[in-house]
GULUMMI-482325 format. One record per residue: x, y, z of N, C-alpha, C in turn. Coordinates in steps of 0.2 Angstrom, whole numbers, padded with zeros to 4 digits, always signed. Layout:
XYZXYZXYZ;...
END
This chain:
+0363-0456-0691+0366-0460-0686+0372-0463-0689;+0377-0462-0686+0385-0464-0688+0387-0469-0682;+0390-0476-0683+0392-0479-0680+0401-0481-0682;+0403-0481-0677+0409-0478-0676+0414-0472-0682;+0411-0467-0680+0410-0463-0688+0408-0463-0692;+0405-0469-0697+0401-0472-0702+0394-0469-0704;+0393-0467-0707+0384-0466-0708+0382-0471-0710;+0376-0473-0706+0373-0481-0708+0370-0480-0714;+0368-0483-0718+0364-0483-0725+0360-0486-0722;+0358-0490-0720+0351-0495-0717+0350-0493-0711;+0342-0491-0710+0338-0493-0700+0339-0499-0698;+0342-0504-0704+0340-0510-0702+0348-0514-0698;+0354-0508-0699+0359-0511-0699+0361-0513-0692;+0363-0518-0689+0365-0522-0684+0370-0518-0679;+0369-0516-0674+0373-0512-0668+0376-0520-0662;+0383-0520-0664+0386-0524-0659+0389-0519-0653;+0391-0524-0647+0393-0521-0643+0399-0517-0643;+0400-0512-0641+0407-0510-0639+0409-0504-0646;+0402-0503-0651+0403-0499-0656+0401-0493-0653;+0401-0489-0657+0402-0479-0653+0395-0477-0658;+0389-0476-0655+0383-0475-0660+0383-0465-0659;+0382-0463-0665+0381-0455-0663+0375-0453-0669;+0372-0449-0663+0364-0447-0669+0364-0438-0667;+0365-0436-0673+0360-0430-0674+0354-0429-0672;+0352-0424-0667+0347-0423-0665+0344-0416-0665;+0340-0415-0668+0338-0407-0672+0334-0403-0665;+0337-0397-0667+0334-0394-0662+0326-0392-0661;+0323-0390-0656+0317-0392-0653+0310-0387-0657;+0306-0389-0660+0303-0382-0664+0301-0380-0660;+0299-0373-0661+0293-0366-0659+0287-0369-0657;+0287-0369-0648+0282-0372-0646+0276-0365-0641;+0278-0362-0646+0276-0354-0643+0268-0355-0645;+0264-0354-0637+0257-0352-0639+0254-0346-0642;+0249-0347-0645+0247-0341-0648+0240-0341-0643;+0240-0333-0642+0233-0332-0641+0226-0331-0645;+0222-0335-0644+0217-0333-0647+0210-0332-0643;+0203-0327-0648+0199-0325-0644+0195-0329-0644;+0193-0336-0640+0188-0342-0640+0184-0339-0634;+0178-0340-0634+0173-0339-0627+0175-0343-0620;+0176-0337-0616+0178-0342-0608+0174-0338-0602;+0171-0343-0600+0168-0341-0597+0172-0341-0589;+0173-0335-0586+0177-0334-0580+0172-0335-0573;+0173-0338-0568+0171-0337-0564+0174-0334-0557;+0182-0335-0557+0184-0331-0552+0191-0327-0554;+0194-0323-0551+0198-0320-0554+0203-0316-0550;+0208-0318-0549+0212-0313-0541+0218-0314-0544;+0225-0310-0541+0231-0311-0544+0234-0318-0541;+0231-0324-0541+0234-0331-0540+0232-0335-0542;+0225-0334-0545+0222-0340-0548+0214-0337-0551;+0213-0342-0557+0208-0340-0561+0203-0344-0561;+0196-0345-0562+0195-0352-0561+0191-0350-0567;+0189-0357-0571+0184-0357-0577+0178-0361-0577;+0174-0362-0579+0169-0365-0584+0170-0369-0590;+0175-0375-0590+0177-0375-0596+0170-0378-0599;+0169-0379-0605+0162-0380-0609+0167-0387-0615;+0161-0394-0613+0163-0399-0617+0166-0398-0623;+0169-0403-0625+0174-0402-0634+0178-0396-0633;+0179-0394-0627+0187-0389-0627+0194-0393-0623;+0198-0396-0628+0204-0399-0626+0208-0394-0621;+0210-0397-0616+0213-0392-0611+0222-0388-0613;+0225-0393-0617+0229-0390-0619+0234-0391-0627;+0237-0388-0628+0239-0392-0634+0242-0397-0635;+0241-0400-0640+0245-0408-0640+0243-0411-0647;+0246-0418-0648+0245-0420-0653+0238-0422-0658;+0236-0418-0663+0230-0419-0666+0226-0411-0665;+0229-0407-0658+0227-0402-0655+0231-0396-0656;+0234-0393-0661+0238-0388-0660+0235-0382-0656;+0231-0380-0658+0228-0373-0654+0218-0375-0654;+0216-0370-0655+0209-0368-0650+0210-0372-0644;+0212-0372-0640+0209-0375-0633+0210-0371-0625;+0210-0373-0621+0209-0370-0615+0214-0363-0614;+0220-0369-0615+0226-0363-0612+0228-0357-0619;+0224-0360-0626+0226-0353-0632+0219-0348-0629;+0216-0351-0628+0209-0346-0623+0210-0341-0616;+0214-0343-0614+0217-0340-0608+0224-0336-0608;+0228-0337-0613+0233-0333-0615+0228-0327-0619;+0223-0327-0621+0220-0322-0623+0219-0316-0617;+0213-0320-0613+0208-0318-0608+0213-0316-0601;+0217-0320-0600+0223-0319-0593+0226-0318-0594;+0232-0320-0598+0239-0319-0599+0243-0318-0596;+0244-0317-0589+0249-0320-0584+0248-0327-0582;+0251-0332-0583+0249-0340-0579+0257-0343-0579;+0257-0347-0572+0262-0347-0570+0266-0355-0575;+0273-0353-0576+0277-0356-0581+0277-0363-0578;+0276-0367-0574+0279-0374-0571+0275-0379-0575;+0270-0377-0577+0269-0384-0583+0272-0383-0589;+0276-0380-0591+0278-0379-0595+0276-0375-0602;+0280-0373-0608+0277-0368-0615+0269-0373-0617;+0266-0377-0616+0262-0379-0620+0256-0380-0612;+0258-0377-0608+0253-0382-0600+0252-0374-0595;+0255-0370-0597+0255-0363-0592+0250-0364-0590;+0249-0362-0581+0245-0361-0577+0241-0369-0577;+0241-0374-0579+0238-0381-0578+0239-0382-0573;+0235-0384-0568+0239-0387-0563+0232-0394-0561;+0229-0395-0565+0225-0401-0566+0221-0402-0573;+0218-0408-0578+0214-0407-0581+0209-0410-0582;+0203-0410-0587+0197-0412-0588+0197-0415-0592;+0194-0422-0593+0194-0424-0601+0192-0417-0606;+0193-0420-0614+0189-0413-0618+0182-0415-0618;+0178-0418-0617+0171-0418-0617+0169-0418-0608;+0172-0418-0607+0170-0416-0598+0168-0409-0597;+0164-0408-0595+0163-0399-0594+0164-0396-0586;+0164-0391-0585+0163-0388-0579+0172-0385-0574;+0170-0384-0568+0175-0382-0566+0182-0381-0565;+0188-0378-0568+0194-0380-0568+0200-0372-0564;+0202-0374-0561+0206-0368-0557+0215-0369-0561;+0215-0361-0561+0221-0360-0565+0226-0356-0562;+0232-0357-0560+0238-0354-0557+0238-0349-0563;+0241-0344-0559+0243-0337-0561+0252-0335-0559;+0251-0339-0555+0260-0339-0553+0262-0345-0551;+0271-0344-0551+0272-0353-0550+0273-0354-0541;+0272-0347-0537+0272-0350-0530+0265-0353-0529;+0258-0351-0532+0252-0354-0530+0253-0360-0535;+0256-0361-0541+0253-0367-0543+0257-0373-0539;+0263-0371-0534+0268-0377-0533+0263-0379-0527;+0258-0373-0523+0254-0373-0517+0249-0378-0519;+0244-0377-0524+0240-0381-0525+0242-0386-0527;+0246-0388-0531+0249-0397-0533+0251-0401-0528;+0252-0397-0524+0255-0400-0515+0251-0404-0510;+0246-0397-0513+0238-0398-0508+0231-0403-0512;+0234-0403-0518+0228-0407-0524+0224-0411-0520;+0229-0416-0515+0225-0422-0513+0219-0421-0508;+0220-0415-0504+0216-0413-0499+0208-0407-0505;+0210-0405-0508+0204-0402-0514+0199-0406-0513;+0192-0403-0512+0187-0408-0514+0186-0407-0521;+0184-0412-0524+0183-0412-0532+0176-0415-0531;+0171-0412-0534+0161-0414-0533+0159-0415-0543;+0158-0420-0545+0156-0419-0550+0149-0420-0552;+0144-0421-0556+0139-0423-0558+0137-0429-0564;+0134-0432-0564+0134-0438-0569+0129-0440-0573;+0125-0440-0577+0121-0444-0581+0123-0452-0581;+0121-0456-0579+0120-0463-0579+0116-0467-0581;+0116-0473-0586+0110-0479-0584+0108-0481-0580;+0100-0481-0578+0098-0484-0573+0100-0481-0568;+0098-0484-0563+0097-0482-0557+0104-0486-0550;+0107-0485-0545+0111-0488-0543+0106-0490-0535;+0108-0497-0533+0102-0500-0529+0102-0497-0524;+0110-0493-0519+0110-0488-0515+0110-0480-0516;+0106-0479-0511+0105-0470-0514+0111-0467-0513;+0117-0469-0508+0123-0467-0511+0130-0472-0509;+0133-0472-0511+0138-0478-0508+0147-0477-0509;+0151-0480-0508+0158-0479-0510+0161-0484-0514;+0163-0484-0520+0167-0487-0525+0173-0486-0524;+0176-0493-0520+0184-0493-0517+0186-0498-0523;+0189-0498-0530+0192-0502-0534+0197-0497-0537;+0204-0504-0537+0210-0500-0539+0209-0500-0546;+0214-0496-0549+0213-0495-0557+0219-0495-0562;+0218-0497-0566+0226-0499-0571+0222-0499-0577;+0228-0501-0582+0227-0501-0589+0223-0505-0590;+0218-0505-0594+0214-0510-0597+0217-0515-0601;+0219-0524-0598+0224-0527-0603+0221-0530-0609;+0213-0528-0610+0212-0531-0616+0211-0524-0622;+0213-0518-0619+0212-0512-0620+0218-0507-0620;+0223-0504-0622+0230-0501-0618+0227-0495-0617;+0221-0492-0622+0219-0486-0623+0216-0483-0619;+0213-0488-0613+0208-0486-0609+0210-0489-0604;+0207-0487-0598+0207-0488-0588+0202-0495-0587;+0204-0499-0583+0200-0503-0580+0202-0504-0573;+0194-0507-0570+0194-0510-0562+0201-0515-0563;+0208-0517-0562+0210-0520-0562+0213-0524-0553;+0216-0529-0552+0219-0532-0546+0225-0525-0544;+0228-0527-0550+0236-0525-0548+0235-0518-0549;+0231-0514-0551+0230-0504-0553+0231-0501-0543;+0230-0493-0547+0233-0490-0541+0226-0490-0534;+0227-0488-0532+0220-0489-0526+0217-0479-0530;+0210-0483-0528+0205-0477-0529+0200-0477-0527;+0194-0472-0523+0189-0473-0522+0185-0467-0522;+0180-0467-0524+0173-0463-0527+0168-0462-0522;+0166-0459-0518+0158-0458-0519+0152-0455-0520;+0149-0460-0524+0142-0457-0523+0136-0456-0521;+0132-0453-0525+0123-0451-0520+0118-0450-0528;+0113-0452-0524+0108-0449-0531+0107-0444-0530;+0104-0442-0535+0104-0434-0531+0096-0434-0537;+0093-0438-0543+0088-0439-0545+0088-0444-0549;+0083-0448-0552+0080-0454-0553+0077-0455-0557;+0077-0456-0564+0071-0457-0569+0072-0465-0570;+0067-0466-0577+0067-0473-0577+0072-0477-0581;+0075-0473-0583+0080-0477-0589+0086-0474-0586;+0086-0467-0583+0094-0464-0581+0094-0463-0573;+0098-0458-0572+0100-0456-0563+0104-0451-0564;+0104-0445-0560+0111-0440-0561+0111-0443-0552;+0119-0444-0554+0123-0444-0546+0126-0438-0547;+0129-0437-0538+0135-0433-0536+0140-0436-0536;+0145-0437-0537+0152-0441-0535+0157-0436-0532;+0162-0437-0529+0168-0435-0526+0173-0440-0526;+0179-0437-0530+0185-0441-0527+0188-0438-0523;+0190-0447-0518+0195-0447-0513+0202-0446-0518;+0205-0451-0524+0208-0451-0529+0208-0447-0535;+0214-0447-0538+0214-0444-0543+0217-0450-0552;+0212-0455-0552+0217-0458-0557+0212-0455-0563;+0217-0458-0569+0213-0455-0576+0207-0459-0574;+0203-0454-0579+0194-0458-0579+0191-0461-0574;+0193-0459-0569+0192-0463-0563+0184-0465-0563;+0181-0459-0564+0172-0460-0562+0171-0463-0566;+0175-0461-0575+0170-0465-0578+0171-0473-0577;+0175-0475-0577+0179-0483-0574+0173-0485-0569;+0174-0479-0563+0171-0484-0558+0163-0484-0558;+0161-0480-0562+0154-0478-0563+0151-0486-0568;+0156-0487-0573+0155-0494-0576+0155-0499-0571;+0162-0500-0567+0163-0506-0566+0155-0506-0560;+0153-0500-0557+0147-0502-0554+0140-0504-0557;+0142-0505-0565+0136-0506-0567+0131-0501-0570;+0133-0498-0569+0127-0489-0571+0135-0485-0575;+0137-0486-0583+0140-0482-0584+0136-0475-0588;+0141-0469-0587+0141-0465-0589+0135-0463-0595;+0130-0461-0597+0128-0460-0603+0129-0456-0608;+0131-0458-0615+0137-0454-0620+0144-0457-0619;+0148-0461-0615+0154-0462-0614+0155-0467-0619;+0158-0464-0625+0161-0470-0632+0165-0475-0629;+0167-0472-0623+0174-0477-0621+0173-0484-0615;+0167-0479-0611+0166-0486-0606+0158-0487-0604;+0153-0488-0610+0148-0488-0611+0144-0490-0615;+0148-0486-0621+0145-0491-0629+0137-0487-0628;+0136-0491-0635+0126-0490-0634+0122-0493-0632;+0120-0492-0624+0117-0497-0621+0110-0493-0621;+0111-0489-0624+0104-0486-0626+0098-0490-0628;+0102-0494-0636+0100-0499-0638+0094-0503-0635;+0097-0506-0627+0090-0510-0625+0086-0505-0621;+0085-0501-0622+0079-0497-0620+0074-0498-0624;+0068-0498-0621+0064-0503-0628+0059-0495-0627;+0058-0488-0625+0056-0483-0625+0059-0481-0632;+0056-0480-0638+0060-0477-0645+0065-0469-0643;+0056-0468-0641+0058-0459-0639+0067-0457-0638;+0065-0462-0629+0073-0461-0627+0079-0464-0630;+0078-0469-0632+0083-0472-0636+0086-0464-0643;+0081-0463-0645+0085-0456-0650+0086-0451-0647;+0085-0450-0639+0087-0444-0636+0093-0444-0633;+0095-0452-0632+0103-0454-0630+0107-0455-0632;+0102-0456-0641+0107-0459-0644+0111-0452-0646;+0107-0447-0648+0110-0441-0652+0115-0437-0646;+0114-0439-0638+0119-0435-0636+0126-0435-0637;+0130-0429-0638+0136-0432-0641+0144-0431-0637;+0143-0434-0630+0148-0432-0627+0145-0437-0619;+0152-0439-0614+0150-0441-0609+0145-0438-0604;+0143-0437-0604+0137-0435-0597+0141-0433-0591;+0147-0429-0589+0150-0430-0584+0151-0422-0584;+0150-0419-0577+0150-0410-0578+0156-0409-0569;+0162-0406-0571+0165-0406-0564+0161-0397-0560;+0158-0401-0556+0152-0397-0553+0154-0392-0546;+0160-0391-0544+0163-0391-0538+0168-0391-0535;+0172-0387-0533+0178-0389-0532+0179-0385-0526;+0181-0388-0520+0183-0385-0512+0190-0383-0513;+0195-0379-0512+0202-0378-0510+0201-0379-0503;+0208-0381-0500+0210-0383-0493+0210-0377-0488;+0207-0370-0490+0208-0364-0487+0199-0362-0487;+0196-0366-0491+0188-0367-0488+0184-0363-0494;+0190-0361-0498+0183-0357-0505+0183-0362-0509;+0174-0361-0511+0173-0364-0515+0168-0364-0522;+0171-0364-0527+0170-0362-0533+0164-0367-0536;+0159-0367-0538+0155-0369-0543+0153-0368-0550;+0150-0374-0555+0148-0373-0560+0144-0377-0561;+0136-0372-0562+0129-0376-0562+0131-0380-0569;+0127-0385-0569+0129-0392-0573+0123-0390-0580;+0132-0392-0587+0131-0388-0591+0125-0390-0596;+0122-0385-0597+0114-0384-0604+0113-0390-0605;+0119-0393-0608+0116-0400-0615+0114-0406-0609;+0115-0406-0602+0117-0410-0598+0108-0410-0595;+0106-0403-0594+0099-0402-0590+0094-0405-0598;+0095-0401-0601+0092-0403-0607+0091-0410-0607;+0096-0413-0607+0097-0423-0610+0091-0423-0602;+0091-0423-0596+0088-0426-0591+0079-0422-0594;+0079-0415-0594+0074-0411-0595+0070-0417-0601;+0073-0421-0606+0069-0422-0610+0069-0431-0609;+0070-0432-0603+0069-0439-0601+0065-0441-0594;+0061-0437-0594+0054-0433-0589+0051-0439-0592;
END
C-alpha cells in the first residue's frame, strides 16, 4: 500500500483525508474444478437438468475448509456439461443442501434452464422429512415465524422480530415415544429454515449440533439415549421436489435416517 506514492511501513499508519491511497492487488488464483470420481447417485437425467440424491457429509460446493470432494467435483465427473451462472466453483447450483442434509437436489445443465428455474424457485414445492423430539400437539400445523441472525449467536438463524417472513408446514407422518418423523414444505426459502422453525416450535431436529444440543440427555430410556446419541448428523432428508411444469422427483429418506427410527420401535 502506497500513500501519496510512499509505501507505508506500518498497517498501523494513519490515512487522513485528501491523501491518494494505492494498493496492489494480486491477481485471482486458479479456481478451476477438478473432476473427481465420488459415488452419485443420479436420479434423472435429460439435456437440462440433472437431479441427484445427495448423501449426508457431502458439502455442495467448494469453499473454505472444502477445496474439493464435494457435489459439484462429483458431477464434473459424472455430467460434465452444467450451466456457467454460478460461477467456476457453483456450476450448475441453482440451490443448496446443508452438508449433512441428504436427499434431493436438481442441477442446471445450461444457463437458459438454470436462469428459468431460479425465476421459478418460489413456486417449487420443496417436501422434506425430519427426525424430531417428541411428539408435536397438532398432527400438522403452519409455522409462520420470521427469521434473522441469531443476536446471541452471529453463526446461526433465529425466530427473531425484525427477520425475513417464513413459513413451514407440517404433518406427522409417525410417532414413537421419545421421537416423530414429520413431513414439512417450505412456503420460504431462509437458511435453516426447518431447522429454526422446527426448534422454535419445541420439537428440534434430532442430531442438530446447532439448534438442539443433546437433549437426548433427559431421556431417561439408556437404550435410546445411545442410539441418539451416536447418530452423527441432523436428521433432516430433502424428500421431494415439484417443479412448476408438475414433475416430480423423489428421494426415499436416506438408510441412516430409517435405521435411527427402525431402532427406536
Amino acid at each position: 500500500m502506497r500513500l501519496n506514492g510512499i509505501t507505508a511501513e506500518k498497517s498501523s499508519q494513519r490515512v487522513s483525508a485528501g491523501q491518494n491511497v494505492e494498493i496492489d492487488i494480486p491477481p485471482p488464483a486458479d479456481a478451476a474444478i477438478v473432476s473427481q470420481d465420488l459415488p452419485l447417485k443420479i436420479l434423472y437425467d435429460d439435456q437440462d437438468i440433472v437431479v441427484v440424491d445427495k448423501p449426508a457429509g457431502l458439502v455442495v460446493h467448494p469453499a473454505a475448509g472444502h477445496a474439493d470432494r464435494t457435489l459439484v467435483n462429483a458431477l464434473m465427473f459424472h455430467v460434465k456439461d452444467l450451466s456457467g451462472i454460478g460461477g467456476e466453483l457453483r456450476p450448475g447450483i441453482v440451490h443448496r443442501l446443508d452438508k449433512d442434509t441428504s436427499g434431493v437436489m436438481v442441477i442446471a445443465k445450461n444457463d437458459a434452464v438454470h436462469r428459468a428455474i431460479t425465476a421459478a424457485w418460489r413456486d417449487v414445492k420443496k417436501e422434506y422429512l425430519a427426525i424430531v423430539y417428541g411428539t408435536p400437539k397438532k398432527d400438522r400445523g403452519t409455522i409462520d415465524a420470521p427469521i434473522g441472525r441469531d443476536p446471541r449467536n452471529r453463526k446461526r438463524m433465529a425466530v427473531v422480530k425484525d427477520g425475513r417472513a417464513a413459513v413451514t408446514d407440517y404433518e406427522i407422518v409417525e410417532a414413537r415415544r421419545y421421537v416423530s418423523l414429520l413431513r414439512c414444505a417450505l412456503r420460504s426459502g431462509r437458511t435453516h429454515q426447518i431447522r429454526v422453525h422446527l426448534r422454535h416450535l419445541g420439537h428440534p431436529i434430532v442430531g442438530d449440533a446447532v439448534y438442539s444440543g443433546p437433549q437426548w440427555r433427559a431421556i431417561p430410556d439408556k437404550r435410546v439415549q445411545k442410539t441418539i446419541a451416536s447418530f452423527p448428523r441432523q436428521a433432516l432428508h430433502s424428500w421431494r421436489l415439484t417443479l412448476p411444469d408438475g414433475r416430480m422427483f423423489e428421494a426415499a429418506m436416506a438408510e441412516d435416517m430409517r435405521e435411527l427410527l427402525a431402532a427406536l420401535r
